[in-house]
Residue frames relative to the residue before (quaternion, step in Angstrom):
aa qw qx qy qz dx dy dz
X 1.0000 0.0000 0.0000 0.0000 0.00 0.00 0.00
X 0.5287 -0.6635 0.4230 0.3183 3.44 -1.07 0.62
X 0.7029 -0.4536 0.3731 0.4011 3.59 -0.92 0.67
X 0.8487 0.2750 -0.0931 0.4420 3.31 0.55 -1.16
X 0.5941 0.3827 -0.4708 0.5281 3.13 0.89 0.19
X 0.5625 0.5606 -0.4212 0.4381 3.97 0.81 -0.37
X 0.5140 0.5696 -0.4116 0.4918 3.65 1.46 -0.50
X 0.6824 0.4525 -0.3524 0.4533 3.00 -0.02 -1.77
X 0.5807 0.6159 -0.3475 0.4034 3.66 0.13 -1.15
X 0.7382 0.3607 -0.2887 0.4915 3.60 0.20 -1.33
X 0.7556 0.5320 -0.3060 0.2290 3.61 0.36 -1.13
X 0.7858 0.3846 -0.2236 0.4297 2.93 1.84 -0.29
X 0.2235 0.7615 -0.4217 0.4385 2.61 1.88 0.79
X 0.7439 0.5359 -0.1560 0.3675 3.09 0.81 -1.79
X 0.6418 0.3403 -0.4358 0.5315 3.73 1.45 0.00
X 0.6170 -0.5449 0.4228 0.3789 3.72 1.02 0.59
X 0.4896 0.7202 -0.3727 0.3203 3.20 0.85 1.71
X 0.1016 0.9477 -0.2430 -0.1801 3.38 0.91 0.14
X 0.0016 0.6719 -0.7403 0.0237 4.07 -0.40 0.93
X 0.3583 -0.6986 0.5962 0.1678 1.97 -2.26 0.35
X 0.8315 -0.2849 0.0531 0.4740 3.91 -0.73 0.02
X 0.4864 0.6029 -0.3810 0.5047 3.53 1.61 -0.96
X 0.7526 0.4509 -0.3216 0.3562 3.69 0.03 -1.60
X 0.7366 0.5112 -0.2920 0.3329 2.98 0.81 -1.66
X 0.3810 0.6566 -0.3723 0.5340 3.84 1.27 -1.11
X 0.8574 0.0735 -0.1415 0.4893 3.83 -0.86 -1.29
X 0.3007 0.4922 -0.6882 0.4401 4.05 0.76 1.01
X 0.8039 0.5352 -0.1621 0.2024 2.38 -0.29 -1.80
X 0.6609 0.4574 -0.1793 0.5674 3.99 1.64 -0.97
X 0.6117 0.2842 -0.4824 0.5590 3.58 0.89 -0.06
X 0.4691 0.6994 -0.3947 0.3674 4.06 0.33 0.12
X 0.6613 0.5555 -0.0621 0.5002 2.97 1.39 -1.77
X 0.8258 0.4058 0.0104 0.3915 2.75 0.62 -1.62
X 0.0033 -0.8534 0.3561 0.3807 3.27 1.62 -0.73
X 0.3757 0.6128 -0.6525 0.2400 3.64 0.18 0.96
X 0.6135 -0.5737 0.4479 0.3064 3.30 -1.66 0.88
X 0.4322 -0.6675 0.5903 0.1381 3.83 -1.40 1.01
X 0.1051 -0.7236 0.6806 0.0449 3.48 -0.80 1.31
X 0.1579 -0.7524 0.6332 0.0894 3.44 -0.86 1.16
X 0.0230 -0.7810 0.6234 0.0290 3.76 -0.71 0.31
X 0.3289 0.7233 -0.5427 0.2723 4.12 -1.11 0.96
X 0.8295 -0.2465 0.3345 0.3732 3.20 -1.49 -0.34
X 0.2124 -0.5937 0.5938 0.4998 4.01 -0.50 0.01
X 0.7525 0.3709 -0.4111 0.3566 3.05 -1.35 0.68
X 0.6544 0.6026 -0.3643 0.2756 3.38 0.60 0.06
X 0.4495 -0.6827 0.2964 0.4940 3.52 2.06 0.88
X 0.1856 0.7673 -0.6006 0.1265 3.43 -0.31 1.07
X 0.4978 0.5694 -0.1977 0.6236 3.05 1.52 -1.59
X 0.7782 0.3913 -0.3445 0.3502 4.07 0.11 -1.34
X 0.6206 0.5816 -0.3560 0.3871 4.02 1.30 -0.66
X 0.4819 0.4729 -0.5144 0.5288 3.68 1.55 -0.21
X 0.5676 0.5211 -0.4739 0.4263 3.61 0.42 -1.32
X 0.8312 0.4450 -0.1261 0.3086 3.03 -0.41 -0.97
X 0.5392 0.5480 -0.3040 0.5627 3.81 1.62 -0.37
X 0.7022 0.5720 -0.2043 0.3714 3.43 1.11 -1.15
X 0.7385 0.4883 -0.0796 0.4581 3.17 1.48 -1.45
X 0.5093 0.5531 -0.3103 0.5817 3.40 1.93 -0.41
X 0.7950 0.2943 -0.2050 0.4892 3.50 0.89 -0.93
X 0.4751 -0.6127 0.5141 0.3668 3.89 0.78 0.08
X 0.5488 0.5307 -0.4740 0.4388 4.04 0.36 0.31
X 0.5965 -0.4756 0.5581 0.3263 3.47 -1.50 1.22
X 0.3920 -0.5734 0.7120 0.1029 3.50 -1.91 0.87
X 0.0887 -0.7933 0.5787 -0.1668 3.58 -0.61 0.69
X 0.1512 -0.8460 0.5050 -0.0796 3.39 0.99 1.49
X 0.1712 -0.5911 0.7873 0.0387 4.15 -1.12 0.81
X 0.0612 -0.6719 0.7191 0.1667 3.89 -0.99 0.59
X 0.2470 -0.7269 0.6233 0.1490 3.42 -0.91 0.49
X 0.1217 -0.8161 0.5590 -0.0819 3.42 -1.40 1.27
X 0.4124 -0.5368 0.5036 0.5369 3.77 -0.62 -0.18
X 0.8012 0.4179 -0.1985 0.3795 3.57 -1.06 0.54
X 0.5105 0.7162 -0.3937 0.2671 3.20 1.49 -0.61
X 0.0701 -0.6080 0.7698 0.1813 4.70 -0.60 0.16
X 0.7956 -0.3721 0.4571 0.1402 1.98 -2.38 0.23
X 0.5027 0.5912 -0.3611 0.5171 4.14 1.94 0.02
X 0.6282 0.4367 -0.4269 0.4821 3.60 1.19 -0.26
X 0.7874 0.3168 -0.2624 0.4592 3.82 0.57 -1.18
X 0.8219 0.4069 -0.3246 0.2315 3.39 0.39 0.49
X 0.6487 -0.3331 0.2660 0.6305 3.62 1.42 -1.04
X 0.0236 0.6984 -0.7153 -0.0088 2.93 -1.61 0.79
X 0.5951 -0.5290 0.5040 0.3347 3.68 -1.66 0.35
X 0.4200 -0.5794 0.6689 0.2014 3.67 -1.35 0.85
X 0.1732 -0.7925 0.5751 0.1056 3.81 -0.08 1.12
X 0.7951 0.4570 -0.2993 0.2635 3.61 0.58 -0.98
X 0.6819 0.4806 -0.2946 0.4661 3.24 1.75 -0.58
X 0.3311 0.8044 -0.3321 0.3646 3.34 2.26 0.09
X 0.5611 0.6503 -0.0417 0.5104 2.74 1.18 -2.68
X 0.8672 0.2925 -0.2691 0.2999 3.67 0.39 -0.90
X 0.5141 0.7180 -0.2173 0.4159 3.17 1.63 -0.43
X 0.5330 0.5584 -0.2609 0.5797 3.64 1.48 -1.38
X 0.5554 0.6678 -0.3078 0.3884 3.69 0.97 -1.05
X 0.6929 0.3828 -0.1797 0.5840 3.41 0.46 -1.68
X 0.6010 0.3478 -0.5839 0.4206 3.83 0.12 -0.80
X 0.7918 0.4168 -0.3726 0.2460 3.61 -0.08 -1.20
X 0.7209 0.2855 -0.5290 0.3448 3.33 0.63 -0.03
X 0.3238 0.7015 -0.5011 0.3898 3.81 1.24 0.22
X 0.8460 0.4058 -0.0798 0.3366 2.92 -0.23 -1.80
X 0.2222 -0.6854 0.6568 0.2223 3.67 0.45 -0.92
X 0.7664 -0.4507 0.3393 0.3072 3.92 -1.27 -0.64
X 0.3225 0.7715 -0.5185 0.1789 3.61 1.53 -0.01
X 0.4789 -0.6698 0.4180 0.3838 3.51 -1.35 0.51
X 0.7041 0.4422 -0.3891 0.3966 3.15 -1.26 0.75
X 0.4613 0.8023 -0.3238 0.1968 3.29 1.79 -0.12
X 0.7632 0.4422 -0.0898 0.4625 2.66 1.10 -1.63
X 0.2874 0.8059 -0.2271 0.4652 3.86 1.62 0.33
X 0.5760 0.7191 0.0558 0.3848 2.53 1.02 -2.30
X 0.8279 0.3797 -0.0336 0.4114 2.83 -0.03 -2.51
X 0.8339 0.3035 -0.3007 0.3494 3.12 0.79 -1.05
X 0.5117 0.5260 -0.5011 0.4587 3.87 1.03 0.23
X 0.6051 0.4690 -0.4865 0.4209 4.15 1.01 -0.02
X 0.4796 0.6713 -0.4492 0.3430 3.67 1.13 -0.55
X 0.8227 0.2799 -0.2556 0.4237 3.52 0.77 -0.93
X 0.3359 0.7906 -0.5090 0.0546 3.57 0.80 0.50
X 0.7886 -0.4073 0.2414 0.3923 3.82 -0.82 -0.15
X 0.5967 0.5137 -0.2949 0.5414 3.49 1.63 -1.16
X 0.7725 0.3483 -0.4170 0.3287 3.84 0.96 -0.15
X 0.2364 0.7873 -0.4387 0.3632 3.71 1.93 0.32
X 0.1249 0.5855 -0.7980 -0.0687 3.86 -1.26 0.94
X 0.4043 -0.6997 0.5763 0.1217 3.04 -1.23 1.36
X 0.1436 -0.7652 0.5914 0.2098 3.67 -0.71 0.24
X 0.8001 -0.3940 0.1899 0.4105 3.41 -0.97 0.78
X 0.7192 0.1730 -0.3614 0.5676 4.07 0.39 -0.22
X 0.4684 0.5613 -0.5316 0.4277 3.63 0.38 0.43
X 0.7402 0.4660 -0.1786 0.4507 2.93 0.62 -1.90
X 0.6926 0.4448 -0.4096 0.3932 4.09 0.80 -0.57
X 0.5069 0.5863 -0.4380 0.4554 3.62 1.27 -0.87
X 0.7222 0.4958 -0.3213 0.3596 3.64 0.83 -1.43
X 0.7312 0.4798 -0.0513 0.4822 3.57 0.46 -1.27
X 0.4215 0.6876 -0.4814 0.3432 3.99 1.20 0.39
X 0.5673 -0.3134 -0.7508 -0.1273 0.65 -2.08 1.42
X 0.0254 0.6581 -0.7438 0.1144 2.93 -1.97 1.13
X 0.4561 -0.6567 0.5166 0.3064 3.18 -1.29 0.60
X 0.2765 -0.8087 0.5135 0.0762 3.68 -0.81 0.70
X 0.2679 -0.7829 0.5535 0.0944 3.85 -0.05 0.88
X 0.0897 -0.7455 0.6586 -0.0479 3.72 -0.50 0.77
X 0.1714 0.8930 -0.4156 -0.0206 3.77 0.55 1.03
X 0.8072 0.1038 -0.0848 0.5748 3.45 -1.06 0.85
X 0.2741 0.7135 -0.6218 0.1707 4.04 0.40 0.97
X 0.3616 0.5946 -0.6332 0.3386 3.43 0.70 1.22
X 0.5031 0.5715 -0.3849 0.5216 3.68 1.18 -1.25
X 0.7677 0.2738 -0.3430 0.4668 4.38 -0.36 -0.45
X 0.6850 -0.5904 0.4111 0.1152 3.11 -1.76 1.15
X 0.5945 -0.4460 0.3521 0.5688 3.82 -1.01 0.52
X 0.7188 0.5329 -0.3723 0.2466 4.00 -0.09 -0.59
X 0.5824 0.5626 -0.2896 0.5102 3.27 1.70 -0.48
X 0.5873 0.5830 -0.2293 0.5124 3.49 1.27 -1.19
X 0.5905 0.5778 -0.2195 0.5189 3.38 1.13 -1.07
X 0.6384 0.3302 -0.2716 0.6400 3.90 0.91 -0.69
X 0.7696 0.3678 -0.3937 0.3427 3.23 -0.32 -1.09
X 0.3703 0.7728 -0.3558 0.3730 3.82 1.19 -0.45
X 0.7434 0.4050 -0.0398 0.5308 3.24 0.77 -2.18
X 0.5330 0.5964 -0.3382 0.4958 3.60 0.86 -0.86
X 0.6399 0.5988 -0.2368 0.4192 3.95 0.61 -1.22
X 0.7262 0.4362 -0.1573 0.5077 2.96 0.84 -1.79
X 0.7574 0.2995 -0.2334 0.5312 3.82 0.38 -0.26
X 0.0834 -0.6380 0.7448 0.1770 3.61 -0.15 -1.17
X 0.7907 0.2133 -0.3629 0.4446 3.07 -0.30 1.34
X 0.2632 -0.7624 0.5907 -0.0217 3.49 -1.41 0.90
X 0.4649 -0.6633 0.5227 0.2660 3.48 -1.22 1.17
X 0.3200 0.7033 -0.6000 -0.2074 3.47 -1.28 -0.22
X 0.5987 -0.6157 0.3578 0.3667 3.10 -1.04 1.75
X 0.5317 0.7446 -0.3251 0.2390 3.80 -0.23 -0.61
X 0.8148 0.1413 0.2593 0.4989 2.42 0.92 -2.10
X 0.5508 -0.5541 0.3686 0.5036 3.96 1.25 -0.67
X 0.7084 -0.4030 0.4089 0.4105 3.27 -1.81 -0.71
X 0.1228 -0.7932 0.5888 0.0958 3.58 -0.73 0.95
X 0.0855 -0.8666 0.4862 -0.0725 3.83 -0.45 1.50
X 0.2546 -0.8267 0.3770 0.3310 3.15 -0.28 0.95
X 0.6932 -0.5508 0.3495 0.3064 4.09 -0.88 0.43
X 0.8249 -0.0350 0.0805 0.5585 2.94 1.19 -1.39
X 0.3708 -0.7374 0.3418 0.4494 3.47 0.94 1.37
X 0.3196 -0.6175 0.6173 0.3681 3.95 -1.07 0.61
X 0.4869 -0.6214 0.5173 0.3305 2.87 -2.09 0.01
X 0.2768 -0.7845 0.5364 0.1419 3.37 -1.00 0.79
X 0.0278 -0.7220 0.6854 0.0906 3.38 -1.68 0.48
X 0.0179 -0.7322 0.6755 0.0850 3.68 -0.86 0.88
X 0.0922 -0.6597 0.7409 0.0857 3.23 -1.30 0.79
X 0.2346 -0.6738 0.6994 -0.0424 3.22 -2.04 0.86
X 0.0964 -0.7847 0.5925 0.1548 3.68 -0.34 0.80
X 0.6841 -0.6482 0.2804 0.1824 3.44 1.15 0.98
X 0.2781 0.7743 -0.4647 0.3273 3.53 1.39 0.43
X 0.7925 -0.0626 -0.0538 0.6043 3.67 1.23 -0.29
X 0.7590 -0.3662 0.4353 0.3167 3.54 -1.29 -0.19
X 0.0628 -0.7149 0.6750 0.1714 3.66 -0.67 0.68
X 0.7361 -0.4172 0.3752 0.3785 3.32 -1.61 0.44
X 0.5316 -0.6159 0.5155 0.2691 3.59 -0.79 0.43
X 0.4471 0.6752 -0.3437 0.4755 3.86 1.85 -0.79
X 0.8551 0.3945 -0.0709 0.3288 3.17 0.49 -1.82
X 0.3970 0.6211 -0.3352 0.5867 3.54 1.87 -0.55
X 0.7177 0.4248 -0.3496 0.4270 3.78 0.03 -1.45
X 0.6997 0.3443 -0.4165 0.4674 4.01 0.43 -0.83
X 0.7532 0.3879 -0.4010 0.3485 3.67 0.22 0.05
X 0.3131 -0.6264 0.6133 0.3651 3.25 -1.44 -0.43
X 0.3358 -0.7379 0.5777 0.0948 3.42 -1.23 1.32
X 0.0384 -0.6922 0.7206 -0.0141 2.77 -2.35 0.77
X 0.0452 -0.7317 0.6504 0.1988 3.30 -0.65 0.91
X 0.2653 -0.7832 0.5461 0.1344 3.48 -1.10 1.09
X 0.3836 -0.8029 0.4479 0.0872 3.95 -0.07 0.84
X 0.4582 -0.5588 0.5485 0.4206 3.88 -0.34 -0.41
X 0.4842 -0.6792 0.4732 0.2834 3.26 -0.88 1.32
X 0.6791 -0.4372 0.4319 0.4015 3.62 -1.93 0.17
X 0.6669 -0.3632 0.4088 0.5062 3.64 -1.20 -0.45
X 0.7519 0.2246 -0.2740 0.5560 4.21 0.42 -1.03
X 0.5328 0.4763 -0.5657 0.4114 3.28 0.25 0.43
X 0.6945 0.4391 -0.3024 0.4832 3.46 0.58 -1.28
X 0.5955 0.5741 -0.3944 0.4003 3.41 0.63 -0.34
X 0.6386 0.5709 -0.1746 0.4855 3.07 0.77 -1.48
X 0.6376 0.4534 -0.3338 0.5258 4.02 1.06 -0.91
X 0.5355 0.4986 -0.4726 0.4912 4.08 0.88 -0.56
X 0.7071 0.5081 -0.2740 0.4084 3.02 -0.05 -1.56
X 0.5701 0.6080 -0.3106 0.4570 3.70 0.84 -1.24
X 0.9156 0.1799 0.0889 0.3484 3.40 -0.02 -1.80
X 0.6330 0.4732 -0.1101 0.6027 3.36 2.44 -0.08
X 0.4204 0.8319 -0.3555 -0.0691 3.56 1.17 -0.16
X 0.4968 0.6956 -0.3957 0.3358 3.43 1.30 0.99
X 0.2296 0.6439 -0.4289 0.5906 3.00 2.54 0.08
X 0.3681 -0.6698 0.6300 0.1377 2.99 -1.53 0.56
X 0.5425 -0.6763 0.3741 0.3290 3.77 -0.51 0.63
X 0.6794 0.3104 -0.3883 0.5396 3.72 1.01 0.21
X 0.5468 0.5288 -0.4236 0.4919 3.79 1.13 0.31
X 0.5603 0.6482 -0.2515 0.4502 3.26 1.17 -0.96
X 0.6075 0.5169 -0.3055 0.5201 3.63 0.69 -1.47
X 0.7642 0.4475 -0.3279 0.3290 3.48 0.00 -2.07
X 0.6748 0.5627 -0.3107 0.3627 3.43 0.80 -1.12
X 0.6192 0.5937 -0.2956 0.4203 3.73 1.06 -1.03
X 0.5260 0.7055 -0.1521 0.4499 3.19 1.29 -1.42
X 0.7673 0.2574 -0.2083 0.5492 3.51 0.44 -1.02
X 0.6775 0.5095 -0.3257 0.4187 3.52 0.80 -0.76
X 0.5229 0.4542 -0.4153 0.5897 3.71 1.14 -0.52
X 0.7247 0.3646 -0.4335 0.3923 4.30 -0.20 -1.25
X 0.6166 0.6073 -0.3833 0.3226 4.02 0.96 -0.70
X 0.6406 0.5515 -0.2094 0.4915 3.33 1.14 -1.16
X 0.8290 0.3462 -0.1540 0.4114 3.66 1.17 -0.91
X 0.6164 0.3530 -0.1322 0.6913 3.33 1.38 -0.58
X 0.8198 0.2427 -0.3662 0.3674 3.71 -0.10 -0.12
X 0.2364 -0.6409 0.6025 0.4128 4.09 -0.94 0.29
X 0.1781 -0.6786 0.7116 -0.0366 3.12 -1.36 1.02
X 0.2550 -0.7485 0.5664 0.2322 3.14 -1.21 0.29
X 0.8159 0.1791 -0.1223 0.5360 3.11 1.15 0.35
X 0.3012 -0.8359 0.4335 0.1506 3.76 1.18 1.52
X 0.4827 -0.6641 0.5230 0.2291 3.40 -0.85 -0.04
X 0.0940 -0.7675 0.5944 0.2209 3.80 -0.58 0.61
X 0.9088 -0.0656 0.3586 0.2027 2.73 -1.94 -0.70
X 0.5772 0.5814 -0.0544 0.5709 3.08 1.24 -1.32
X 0.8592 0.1541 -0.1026 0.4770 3.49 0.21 -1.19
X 0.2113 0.8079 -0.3769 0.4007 3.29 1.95 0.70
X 0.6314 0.7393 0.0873 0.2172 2.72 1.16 -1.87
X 0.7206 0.4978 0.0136 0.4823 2.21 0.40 -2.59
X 0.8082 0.4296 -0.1201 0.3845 3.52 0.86 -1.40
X 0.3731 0.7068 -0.2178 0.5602 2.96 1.65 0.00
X 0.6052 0.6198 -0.0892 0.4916 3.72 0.92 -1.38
X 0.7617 0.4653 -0.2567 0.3707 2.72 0.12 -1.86
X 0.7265 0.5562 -0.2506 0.3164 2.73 0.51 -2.10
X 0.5942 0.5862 -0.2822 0.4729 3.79 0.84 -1.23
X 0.6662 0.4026 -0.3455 0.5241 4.09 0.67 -1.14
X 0.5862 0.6101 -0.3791 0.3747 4.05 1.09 -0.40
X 0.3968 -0.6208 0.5859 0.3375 3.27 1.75 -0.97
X 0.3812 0.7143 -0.4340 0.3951 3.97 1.10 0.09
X 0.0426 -0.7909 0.5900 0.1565 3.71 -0.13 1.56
X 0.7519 0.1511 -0.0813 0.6366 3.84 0.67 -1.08
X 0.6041 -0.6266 0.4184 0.2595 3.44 -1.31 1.19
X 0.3782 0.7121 -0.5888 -0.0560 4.14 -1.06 0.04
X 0.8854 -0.4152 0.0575 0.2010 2.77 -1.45 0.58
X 0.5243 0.5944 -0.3204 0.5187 3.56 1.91 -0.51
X 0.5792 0.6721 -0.1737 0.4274 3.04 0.89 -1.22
X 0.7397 0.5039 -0.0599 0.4420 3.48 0.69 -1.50
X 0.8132 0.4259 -0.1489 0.3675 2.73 1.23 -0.96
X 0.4826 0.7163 -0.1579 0.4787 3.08 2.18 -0.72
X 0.7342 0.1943 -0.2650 0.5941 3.51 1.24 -0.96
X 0.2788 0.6812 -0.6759 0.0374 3.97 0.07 0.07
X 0.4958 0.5894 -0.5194 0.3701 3.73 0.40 -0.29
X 0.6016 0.6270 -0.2937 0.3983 3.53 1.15 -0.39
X 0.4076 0.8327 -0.0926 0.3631 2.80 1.95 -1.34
X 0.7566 -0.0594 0.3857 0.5246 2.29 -1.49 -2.33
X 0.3376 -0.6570 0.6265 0.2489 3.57 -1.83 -0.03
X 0.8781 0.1796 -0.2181 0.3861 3.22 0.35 0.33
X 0.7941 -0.5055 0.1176 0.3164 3.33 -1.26 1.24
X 0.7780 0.3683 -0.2250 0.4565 3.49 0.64 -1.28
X 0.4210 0.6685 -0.4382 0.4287 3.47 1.74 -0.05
X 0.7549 0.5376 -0.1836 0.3278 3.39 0.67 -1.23
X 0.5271 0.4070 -0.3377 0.6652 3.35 1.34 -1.15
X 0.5108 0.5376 -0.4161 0.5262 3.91 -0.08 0.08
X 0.7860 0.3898 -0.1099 0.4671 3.24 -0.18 -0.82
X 0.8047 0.2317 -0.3051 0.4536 3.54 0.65 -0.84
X 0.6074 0.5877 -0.3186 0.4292 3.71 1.22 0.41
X 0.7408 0.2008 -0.2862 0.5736 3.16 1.60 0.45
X 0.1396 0.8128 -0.4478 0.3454 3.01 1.33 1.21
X 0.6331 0.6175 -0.1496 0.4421 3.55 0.90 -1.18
X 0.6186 0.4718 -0.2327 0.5836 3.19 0.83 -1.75
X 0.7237 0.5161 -0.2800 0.3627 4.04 0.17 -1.81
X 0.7767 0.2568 -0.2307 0.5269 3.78 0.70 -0.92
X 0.1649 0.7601 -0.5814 0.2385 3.88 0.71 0.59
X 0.2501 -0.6856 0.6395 0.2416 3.50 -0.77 0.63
């Protein structure tokens, strides 16, 4: 592995991340390179946790975009603070009275910066360098892609009001997609891609331990164990990540739970799985999964 990428690697170890040489490698090139990083996988497979975790390795504010269906281009960038607008015109008028040119005046103070709410790609362009989270832009429609496209290609954004806003040091970006649909082939080409998979069994281990160390290291194992055979051997409609790796991990440990069985296992699946026919699933191949 390259020095630097074994850095980068370590440092985000040290916020209790773990990649491996692939991720770290095309981290470590969209950094270089400054082009934004399009992760794409399973939920749960820590996309959302490698921005955390980019930000906190590098000291730079996180700056989270939720994607949504429906979301424009008024949610991820800026809007006006009408009420403190509404209150301001107020004070001129009782200042000012009716002189000409007043009302002129008033209305070029309405748009001043102090009444600007930045939304997150405003705010990251503003506040660079920062890392900028683009989450789940599969959920937003070709027209958003279509901005956020142009946005990439420049760092920076016009508002009419006020002028061009540019960011100093382009932020870093990460978009993740959990792949409910196709992105544009436009918006793929300006990034650099990663599909991130669910980790192996000693890796996933190695993330408890990593991000759980009050699990114990033979709870840790048993637990991974089932969560790896569930994901491979069982249809779910809703696999389990990382995340609920964790979660289930925890639980078990706040239960006081030294060596995993099947009551037990079964008692905390809400930790687990989310949904009903998951569970009845799950507890019928419980038996078979904790077999000695």
């Amino acid at each position: 592995m390259d020095t630097r990428v074994a850095d980068l690697a370590r440092r985000l170890e040290e916020t209790g991340y773990l990649c491996d040489e692939e991720l770290a490698t095309v981290l470590f090139l969209s950094l270089e390179m400054s082009r934004p990083l399009l992760l794409e996988g399973e939920p749960g497979t820590g996309k959302t946790a490698l921005a955390e975790a980019i930000a906190e390795a590098m000291d730079r504010p996180l700056i989270r975009l939720q994607c949504y269906e429906g979301i424009d281009a008024t949610q991820a960038l800026y809007d006006w603070d009408f009420p403190r607008q509404i209150l301001h015109l107020r004070a001129l008028e009782a200042l000012s009275g009716s002189r000409p040119g007043d009302v002129e005046e008033a209305e070029k103070s309405l748009y001043d910066e102090r009444f600007l709410l930045a939304r997150p790609v405003l705010a990251a362009l503003q506040q660079s360098p920062a890392v900028l989270l683009i989450d789940e832009v599969d959920r937003a429609d070709d027209e958003f892609e279509a901005f956020l496209l142009e946005v990439l290609s420049t760092f920076q954004v016009t508002i009419p009001e006020l002028g061009t806003v540019q960011a100093a040091t382009p932020p870093t970006v990460v978009l993740t997609s959990n792949r409910t649909r196709e992105l544009h082939d436009a918006l793929k080409r300006r990034c650099l891609y990663h599909w991130i998979d669910h980790p192996g069994l000693e890796r996933e281990i190695a993330i408890v331990r990593s991000r759980a160390p009050e699990v114990s290291a033979t709870l840790a194992h048993q637990v991974v164990e089932v969560v790896q055979q569930l994901r491979s051997d069982t249809d779910l409609l809703k696999p389990p990540g990382v995340a609920e790796t964790l979660d289930w991990a925890r639980a078990l440990h706040h239960l006081g739970t030294a060596d995993l069985d099947v009551e037990t296992a079964a008692r905390t699946l809400g930790a687990l799985v989310k949904y009903r026919d998951d569970a009845e699933r799950v507890r019928a191949a419980l038996d078979r999964m904790l077999a000695r």
